[in-house]
C-alpha positions in Angstrom: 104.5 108.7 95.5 107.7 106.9 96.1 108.4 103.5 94.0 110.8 100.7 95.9 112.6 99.6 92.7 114.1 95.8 93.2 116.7 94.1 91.0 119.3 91.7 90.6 122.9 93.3 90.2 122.6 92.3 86.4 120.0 94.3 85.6 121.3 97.6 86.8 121.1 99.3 83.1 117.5 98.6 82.8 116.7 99.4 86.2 118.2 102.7 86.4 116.3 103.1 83.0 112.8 102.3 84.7 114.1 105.0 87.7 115.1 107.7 85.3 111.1 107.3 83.6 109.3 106.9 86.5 111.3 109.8 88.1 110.1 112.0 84.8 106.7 111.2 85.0 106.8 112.7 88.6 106.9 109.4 90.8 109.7 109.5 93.0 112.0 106.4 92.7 113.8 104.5 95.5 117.1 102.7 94.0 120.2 100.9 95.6 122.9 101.7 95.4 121.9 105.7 94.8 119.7 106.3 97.5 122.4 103.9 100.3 124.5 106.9 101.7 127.9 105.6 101.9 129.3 104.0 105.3 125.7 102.9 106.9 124.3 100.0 107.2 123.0 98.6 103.8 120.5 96.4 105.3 119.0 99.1 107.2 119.0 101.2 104.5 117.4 98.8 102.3 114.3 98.3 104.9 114.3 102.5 105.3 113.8 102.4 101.5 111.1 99.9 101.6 109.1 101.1 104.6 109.2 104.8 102.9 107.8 103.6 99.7 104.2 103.4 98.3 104.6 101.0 95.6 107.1 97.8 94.2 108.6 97.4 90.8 110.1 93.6 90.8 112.7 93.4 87.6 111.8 89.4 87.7 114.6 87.1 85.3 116.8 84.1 86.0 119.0 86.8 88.6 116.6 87.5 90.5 114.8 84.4 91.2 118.4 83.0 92.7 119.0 86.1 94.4 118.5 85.8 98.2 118.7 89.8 98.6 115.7 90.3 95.9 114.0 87.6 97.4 114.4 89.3 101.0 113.4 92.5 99.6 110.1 91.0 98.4 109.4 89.6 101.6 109.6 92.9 102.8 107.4 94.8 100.7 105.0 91.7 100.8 104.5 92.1 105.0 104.1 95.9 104.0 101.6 95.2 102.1 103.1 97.7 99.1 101.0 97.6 96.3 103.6 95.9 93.6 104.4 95.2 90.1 106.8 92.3 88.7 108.1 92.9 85.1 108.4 90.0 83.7 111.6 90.0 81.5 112.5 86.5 80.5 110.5 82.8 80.8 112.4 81.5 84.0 110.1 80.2 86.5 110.3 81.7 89.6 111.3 79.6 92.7 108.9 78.0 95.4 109.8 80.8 97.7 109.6 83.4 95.3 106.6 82.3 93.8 104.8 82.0 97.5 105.0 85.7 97.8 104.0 86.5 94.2 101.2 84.5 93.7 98.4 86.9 93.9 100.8 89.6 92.7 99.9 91.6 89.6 102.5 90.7 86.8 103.6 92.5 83.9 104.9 90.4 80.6 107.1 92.8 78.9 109.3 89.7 77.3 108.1 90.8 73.8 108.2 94.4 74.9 111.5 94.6 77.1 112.7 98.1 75.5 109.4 100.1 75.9 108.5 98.2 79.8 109.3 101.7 81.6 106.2 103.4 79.8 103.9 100.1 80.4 105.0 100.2 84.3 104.0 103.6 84.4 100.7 102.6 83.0 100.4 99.5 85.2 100.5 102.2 88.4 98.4 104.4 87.6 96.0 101.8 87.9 97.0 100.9 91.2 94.3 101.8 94.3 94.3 105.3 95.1 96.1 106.4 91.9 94.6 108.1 88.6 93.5 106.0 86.0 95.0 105.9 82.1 92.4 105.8 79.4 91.4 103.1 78.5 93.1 103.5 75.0 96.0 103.6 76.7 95.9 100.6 79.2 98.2 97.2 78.8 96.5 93.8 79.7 98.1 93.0 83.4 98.8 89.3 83.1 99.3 86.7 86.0 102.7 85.0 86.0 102.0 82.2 83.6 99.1 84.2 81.8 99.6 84.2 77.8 99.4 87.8 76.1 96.2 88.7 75.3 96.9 91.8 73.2 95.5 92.0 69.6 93.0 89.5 69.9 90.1 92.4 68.9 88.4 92.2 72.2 87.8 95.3 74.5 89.8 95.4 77.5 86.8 95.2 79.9 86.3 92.1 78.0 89.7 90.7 78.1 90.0 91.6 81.8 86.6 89.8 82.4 88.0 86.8 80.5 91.2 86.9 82.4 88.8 86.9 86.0 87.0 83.9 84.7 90.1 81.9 83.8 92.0 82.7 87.1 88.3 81.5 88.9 88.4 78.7 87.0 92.0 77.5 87.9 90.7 77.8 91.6 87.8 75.8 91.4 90.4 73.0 89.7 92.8 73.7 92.5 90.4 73.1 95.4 88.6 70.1 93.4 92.5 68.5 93.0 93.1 68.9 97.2 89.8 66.9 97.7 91.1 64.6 95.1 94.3 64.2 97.0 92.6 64.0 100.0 91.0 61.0 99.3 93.2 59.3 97.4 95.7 59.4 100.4 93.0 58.2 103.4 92.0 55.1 100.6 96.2 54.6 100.8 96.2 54.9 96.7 99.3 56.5 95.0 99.1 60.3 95.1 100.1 61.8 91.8 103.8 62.9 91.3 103.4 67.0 92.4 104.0 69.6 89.8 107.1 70.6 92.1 108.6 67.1 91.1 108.0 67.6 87.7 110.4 69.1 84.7 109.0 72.0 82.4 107.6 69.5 80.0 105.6 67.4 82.5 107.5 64.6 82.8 108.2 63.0 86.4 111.8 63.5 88.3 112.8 60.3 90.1 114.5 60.6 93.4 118.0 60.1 91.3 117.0 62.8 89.2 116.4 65.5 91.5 119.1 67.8 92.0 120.5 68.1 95.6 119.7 71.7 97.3 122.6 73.4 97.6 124.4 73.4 100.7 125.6 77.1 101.2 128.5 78.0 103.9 126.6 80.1 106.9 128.8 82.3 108.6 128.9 83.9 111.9 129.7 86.5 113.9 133.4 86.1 115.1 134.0 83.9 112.2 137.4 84.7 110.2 137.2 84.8 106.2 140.4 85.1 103.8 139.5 87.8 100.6 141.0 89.8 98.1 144.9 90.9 98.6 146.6 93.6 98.9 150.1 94.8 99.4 150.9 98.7 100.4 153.5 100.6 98.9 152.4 100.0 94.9 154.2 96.2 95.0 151.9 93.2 93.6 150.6 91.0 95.6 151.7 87.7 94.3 151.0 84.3 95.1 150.7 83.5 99.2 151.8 87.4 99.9 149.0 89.9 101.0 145.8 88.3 101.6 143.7 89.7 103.7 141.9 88.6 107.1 138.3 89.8 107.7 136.2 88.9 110.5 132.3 88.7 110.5 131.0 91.0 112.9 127.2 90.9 111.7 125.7 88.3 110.0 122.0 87.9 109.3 119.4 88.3 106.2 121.0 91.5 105.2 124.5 89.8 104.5 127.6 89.2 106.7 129.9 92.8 107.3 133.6 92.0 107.2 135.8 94.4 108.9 139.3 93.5 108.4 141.3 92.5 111.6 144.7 95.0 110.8 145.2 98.3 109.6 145.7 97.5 106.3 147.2 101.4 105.2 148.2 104.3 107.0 146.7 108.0 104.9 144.9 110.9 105.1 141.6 110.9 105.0 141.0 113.7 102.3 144.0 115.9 101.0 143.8 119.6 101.8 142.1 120.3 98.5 143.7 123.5 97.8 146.9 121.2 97.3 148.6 122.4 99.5 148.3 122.2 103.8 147.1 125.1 105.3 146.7 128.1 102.6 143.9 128.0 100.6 143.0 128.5 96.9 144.2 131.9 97.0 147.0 131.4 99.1 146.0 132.7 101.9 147.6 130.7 105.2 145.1 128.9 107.7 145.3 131.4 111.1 144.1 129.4 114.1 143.1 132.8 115.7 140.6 133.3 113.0 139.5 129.5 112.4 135.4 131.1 113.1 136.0 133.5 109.8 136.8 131.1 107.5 133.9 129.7 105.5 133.4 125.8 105.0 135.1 125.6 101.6 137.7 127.7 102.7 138.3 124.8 105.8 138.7 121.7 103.0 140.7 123.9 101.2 143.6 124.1 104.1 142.7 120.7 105.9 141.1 118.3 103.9 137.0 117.4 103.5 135.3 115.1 106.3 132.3 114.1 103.9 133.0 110.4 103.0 131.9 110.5 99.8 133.8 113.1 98.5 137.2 111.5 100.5 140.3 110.6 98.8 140.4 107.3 100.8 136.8 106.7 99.4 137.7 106.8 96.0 141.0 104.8 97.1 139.3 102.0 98.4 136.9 101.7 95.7 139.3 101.6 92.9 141.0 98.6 91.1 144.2 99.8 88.6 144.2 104.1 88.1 142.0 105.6 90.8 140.3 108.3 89.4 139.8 111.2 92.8 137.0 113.7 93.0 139.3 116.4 92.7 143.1 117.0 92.1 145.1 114.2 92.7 146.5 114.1 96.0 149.2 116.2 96.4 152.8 116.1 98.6 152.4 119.1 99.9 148.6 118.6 100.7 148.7 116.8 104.3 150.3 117.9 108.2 153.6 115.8 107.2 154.0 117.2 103.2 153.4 113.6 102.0 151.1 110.8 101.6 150.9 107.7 100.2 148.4 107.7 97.6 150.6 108.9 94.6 152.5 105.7 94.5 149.8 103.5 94.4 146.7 101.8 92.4 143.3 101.6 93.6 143.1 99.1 97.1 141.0 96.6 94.7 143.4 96.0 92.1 144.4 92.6 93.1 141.3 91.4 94.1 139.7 88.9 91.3 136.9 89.8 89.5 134.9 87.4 91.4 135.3 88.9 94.6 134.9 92.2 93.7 131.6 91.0 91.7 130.4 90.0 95.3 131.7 93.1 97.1 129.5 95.6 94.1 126.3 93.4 94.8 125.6 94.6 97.9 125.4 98.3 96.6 128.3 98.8 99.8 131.8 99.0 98.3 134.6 99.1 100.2 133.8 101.3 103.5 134.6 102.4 107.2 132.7 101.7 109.5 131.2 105.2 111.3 131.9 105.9 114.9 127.9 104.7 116.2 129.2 101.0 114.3 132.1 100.9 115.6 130.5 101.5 119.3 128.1 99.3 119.1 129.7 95.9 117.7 132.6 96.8 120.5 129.8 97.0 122.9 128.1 93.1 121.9 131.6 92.0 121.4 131.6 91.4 117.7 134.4 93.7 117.1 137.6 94.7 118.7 138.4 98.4 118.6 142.4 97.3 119.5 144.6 96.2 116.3 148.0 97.7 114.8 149.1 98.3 111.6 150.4 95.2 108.8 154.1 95.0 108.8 153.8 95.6 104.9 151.7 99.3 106.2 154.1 100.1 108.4 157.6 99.5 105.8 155.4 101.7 103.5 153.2 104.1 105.1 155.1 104.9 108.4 154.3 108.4 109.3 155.4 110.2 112.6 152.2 109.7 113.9 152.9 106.1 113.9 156.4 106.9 115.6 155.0 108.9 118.5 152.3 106.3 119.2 154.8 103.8 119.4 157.3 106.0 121.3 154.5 106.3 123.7 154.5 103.2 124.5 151.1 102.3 122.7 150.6 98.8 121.9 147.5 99.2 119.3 147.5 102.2 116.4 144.4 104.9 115.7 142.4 104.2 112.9 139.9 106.3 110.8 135.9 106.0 110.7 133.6 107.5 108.1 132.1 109.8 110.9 132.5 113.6 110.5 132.3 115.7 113.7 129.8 117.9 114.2 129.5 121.3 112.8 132.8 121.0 111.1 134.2 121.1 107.5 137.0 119.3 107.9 137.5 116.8 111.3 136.7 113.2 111.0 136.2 111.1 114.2 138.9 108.2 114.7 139.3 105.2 116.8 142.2 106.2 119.6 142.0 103.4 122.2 145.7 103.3 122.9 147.0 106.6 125.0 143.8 108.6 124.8 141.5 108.5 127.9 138.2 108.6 125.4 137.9 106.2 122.8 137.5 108.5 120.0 139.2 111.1 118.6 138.9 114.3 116.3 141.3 115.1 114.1 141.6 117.6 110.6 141.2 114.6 107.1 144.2 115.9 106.0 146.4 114.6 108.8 148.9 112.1 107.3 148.6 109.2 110.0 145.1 107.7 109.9 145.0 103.8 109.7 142.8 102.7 107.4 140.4 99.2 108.4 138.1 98.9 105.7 134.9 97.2 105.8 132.7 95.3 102.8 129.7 93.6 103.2 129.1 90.5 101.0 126.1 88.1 101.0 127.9 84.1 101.0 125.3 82.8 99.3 126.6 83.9 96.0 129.8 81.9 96.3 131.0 78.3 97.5 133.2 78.6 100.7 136.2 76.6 101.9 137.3 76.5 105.2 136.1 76.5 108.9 136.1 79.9 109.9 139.1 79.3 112.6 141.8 81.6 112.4 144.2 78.8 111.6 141.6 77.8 108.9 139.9 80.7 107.8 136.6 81.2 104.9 137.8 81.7 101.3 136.2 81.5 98.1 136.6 78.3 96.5 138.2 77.8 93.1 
C-alpha cells in the first residue's frame, strides 16, 4: 500500500514525521520533495506520485487551505477516487474550493492530539475498504470537518458512530428542507436569507463594503520575462541594480510556471574528478584511453567527474546560499581538463537572493535545476525556449575557460551549455546543449571538463507572491516590495 502524503511547505517537520510512522508500520509513503528525482518535471512527478498511490493523508491548517498546489493535489486524488484522510491540525475553515472536494471526506481532528496524529492516521487506514481492521479498543472516532470530539463521553463506539450517522442524516434533511425554502421564497420575490458564505465566523452578516476583494493574482505566460534573485560570478556581491537575473517562462499551467534563465549565468564543471585530481584515480593510477572498458564506474568519477545530478558539484552549487557544503571533497584545482575551476572562490548561487524568493523557489520541492536534454528538446520544439544564448559579461570576466576561447575563435556566435542528462551506459559524460559549430544539437562530454555554461532553471508557483510589471522585456515580472 502506497500513501500520497499532501502538505503545505510549513508543515514539512510533521509531515516527514507522519512518513517516517507510516513507513514503519509497513505502508509505503509517497512524499515531495524525497520521492521528486531531481531535474524532471515537478508537476509530472507530483501526478506519478498521485496516480501510484492507494490512499491520501491531507495535513489540513491555515497553509494549506491558501495553497493552490495542495489544493491541486486534492483535486487530483479526488478524480482518482483515492480513499483519503485530512488531519485536522488547527480550527481554520477550509475554503469554498477546498471544502467542495472535502465534503464527504473522512476527517480526522487531531487539534487536541497534534503530537500522537501519526499513530491515529495509522488507525484511521486500517479502516479504510479493503484494509484490516484495528480492534475496536483501539479505534479513534473519525469526525466530519466541523464534527465536535466525541471521545470520553462513555458510549461504545458502535454507538458513537451510529450517533455520528444520525446527526450527519439529519443535517441533510435540513439542507434539502432549506433549498425548498429558498426556492420558494425566491419565485414569491421575498428576500432570500444572507448565505452562510456571506457570513463571518460568528454569524453576523458581511455587507457588500465589508467583503474583502478576491485577490487579483499576476498570471504569467509562456514567453513572458520575470526579474528574480541576483547574482554576480566571480565571489563579488551583488549590490543594488548590479546582477539581477532574467528568466523567461517556458511552461506555465496548474503545476506552476518553469523559469529558465535567458544567459549563461556561470561557466564550470559539472562534477570535479572526485579523486581530486584529473585523470588518476584514488590510487594514482593515470586514466589510459586504450583501456577506458577496464576501468570500473567508480574508478571513471574518480578521473572525470560523476554525471549523476544529484551527486554533482554544480548541484550542490546552485542550491546553496553563503558556504556550500559539496557531497564529497571540495572541488579541487587540479580536479578538471584545464587544472582549475571556479567554485573555490565563490558562495553558494543563492546567496543574494532574499529570503522571500528563495522561500518561493523551496516550495515547489524543485530547487535550483537544469533542465535534461528531452526538456530542453521539447520546449525548443513548441517554441517556448531558445536553445541559442551566450554567456553574461560578468561569466565571461570571471569564468572564461579555453573552451570559451575556441568557441569564440571559431567563429561561434552562441556558447554550449550543460543539462542534467547523463549519457547512456556511462559514469562520467553528461549531455550538453552545442548548437553553435556542432552539426547535432547535443553533445557528450566527461563532468569534469572545465567549460560547461551553466542556465539554471527554478520552478515557482506566482500565486504565492504579488507581481509588478508586464512581462515585456523592457518591463519585466518581479516580486513586489
Amino acid at each position: 500500500m502506497q500513501i500520497f502524503i499532501s502538505y503545505a511547505s510549513e508543515q514539512q517537520e510533521k509531515a516527514e514525521r507522519v512518513c517516517t510512522y507510516l513507513e514503519s508500520r509497513g505502508k509505503r509513503c509517497w512524499i515531495a520533495p524525497r520521492d521528486i528525482p531531481a531535474g524532471t518535471n515537478y508537476g509530472e512527478e507530483i501526478i506519478k506520485g498521485i496516480e501510484g498511490s492507494d490512499g491520501f493523508v491531507l495535513l489540513f491548517d491555515a497553509s494549506a487551505n491558501e495553497s493552490q498546489h495542495v489544493l491541486r493535489e486534492v483535486e487530483r486524488a479526488v478524480s482518482r477516487k483515492l480513499p483519503m484522510v485530512v488531519c485536522r491540525l488547527d480550527d481554520t475553515v477550509p475554503s469554498k474550493s477546498m471544502e467542495y472536494f472535502l465534503l464527504s471526506i473522512q476527517w480526522l481532528d487531531v487539534r487536541k492530539e497534534v503530537q500522537h496524529f501519526p499513530e491515529l492516521l495509522d488507525e484511521a487506514f486500517e479502516r479504510q475498504p479493503g484494509t484490516a481492521k484495528a480492534p475496536e479498543d483501539r479505534q479513534k472516532a473519525v469526525l466530519p470537518a466541523e464534527g465536535k470530539q466525541l471521545a470520553g463521553t462513555g458510549t461504545s463506539v458502535r454507538s458513537r458512530l451510529t450517533l455520528v450517522a444520525a446527526v450527519l442524516l439529519l443535517l441533510l434533511i435540513m439542507l434539502v428542507l432549506g433549498m425548498v425554502q429558498k426556492a420558494r421564497e425566491e419565485k414569491k420575490g421575498e428576500a432570500v436569507p444572507t448565505p452562510v458564505e456571506n457570513r463571518d465566523n460568528a454569524g453576523k452578516e458581511i455587507t457588500a463594503s465589508e467583503t474583502p476583494e478576491a485577490d487579483h493574482k499576476t498570471e504569467l505566460k509562456t514567453g513572458d520575462y520575470v526579474s528574480f534573485g541576483r547574482y554576480m560570478p566571480g565571489g563579488e556581491a551583488a549590490k543594488a541594480g548590479e546582477g539581477e537575473i532574467e528568466w523567461q517562462v517556458v511552461e506555465a499551467g496548474t503545476e506552476g510556471v518553469l523559469l529558465v534563465s535567458t544567459r549563461i549565468l556561470a561557466i564550470r564543471p559539472f562534477d570535479c574528478a572526485e579523486s581530486g585530481s584529473f585523470d588518476r584515480d584514488s590510487n594514482g593510477e593515470v586514466y589510459d584511453r586504450n583501456r577506458a572498458d577496464t576501468y570500473t564506474l567508480q574508478q571513471m568519477r574518480e578521473f572525470r567527474g560523476s554525471n549523476r545530478w544529484e551527486d554533482s558539484d554544480l548541484c550542490a552549487w546552485l542550491n546553496a546560499g553563503g558556504v556550500v557544503h559539496y557531497p564529497g571533497q571540495v572541488p579541487q584545482n587540479g580536479a578538471t581538463d584545464e587544472h582549475g575551476n571556479a567554485f573555490g572562490a565563490e558562495a553558494g548561487f543563492l546567496t543574494d537572493f532574499t529570503k522571500a524568493e528563495v522561500a518561493l523557489i523551496e516550495q515547489s520541492g524543485s530547487g535550483v535545476f537544469l533542465l535534461t536534454k528531452e526538456q530542453a528538446e521539447a520546449y525548443a520544439a513548441d517554441g517556448s525556449l531558445r536553445l541559442e544564448t551566450t554567456p553574461t559579461e560578468e561569466a565571461i570576466a570571471a569564468d572564461e575557460t579555453s573552451w570559451y576561447r575556441t568557441y569564440k575563435a571559431a567563429g561561434a556566435t552562441d556558447y554550449i551549455w550543460a543539462t542534467a542528462t547523463a549519457a547512456e551506459e556511462s559514469a562520467c559524460e553528461i549531455y550538453y546543449v552545442d548548437i553553435s559549430l556542432a552539426k547535432e544539437k547535443f553533445g557528450k562530454k566527461y563532468a569534469a571538463a572545465a567549460g560547461f555554461g551553466v542556465r539554471p532553471a527554478i520552478r515557482i508557483f506566482p500565486e504565492n507572491v504579488s507581481l509588478e510589471g508586464d512581462g515585456s522585456r523592457q518591463n519585466p515580472y518581479r516580486p513586489a516590495n
